[in-house]
C-alpha positions in Angstrom: 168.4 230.1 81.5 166.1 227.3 82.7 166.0 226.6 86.3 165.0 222.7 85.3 163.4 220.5 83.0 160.6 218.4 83.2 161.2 215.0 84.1 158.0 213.5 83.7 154.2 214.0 83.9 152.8 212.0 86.6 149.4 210.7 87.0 147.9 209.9 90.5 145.7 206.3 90.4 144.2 203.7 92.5 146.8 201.0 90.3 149.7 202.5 88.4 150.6 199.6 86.6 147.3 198.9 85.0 146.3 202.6 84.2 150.1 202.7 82.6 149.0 199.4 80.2 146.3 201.4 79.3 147.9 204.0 77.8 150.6 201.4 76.6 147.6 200.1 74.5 146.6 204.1 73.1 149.8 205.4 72.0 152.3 202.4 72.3 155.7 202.0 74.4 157.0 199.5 77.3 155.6 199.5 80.8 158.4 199.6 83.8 157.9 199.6 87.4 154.8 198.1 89.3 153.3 198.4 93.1 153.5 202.1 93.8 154.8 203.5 91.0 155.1 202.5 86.7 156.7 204.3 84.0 155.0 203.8 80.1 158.0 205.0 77.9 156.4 205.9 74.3 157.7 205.1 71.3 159.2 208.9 70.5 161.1 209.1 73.6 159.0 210.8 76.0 157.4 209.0 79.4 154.3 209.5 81.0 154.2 208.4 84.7 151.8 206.6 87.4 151.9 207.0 91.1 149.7 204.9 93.5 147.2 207.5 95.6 145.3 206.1 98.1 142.2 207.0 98.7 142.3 208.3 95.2 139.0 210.4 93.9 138.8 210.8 89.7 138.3 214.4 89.0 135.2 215.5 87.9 134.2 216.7 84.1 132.6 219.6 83.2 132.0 220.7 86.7 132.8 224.0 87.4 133.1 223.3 91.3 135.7 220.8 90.7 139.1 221.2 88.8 139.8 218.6 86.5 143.5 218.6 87.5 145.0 217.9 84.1 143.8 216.6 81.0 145.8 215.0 78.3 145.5 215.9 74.1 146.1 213.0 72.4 146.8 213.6 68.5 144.6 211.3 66.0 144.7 211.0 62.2 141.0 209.3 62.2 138.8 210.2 65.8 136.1 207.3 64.8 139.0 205.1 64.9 140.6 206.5 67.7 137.0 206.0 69.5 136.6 202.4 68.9 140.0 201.6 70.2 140.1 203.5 73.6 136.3 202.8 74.4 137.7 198.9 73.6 139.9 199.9 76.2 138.2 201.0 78.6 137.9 204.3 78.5 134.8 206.2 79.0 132.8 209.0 77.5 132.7 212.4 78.8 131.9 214.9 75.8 131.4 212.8 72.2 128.5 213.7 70.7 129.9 216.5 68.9 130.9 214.9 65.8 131.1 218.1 64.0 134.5 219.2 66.5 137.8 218.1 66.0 137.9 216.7 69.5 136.2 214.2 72.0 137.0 213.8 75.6 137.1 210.9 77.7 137.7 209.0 80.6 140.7 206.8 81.2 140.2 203.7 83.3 140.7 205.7 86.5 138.5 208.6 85.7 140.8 211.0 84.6 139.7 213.2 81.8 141.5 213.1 78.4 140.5 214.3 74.6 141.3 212.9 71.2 142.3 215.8 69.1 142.3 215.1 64.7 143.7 219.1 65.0 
């Protein structure tokens, strides 16, 4: 028997409103909250949250004296498509030049790392 269940994943950010319109704009959903904290509720249910951290530092990617903290897999059908739209986005890249992978990592507009995955 389960002790809990997880309520939500929560991002720390310099703005959690914006960097929660960001991912409103990659995988759809509503936006709630704004100052200190925002909620982007997705389409199939599940919510991703954003928590204001000040004096906020992105984690660093690939460095092996630096975690990443947490990285999010975000399932594609087409990753060319999938590019064009985050990078349109904002988003930055870390690890791309790959094409040959099934995956690409990248930057949200906050720094933290995520990967597109056509898996």
């Amino acid at each position: 028997m389960a002790l809990a269940e997880l309520g939500a994943v929560v991002l720390d950010c310099p703005d959690p409103r914006a960097l929660a319109g960001f991912y409103a704009e990659v995988l759809g959903g509503t936006v709630e909250g704004d100052g200190e904290w925002a909620v982007l509720k997705a389409p199939d249910g599940r919510s991703l949250a954003f928590q204001a951290a000040p004096g906020f530092v992105p984690p660093k990617w690939p460095a092996p004296d630096h975690s990443q903290q947490f990285h999010l897999d975000l399932t594609v059908d087409d990753l060319d498509a999938a590019e064009k739209g985050v990078l349109a986005l904002g988003a930055g890249p870390l690890d791309t030049e790959d094409r040959s992978r099934t995956w690409r990592v990248y930057t949200d507009p906050a720094g933290h790392p995520f990967c597109l995955c056509a898996c």
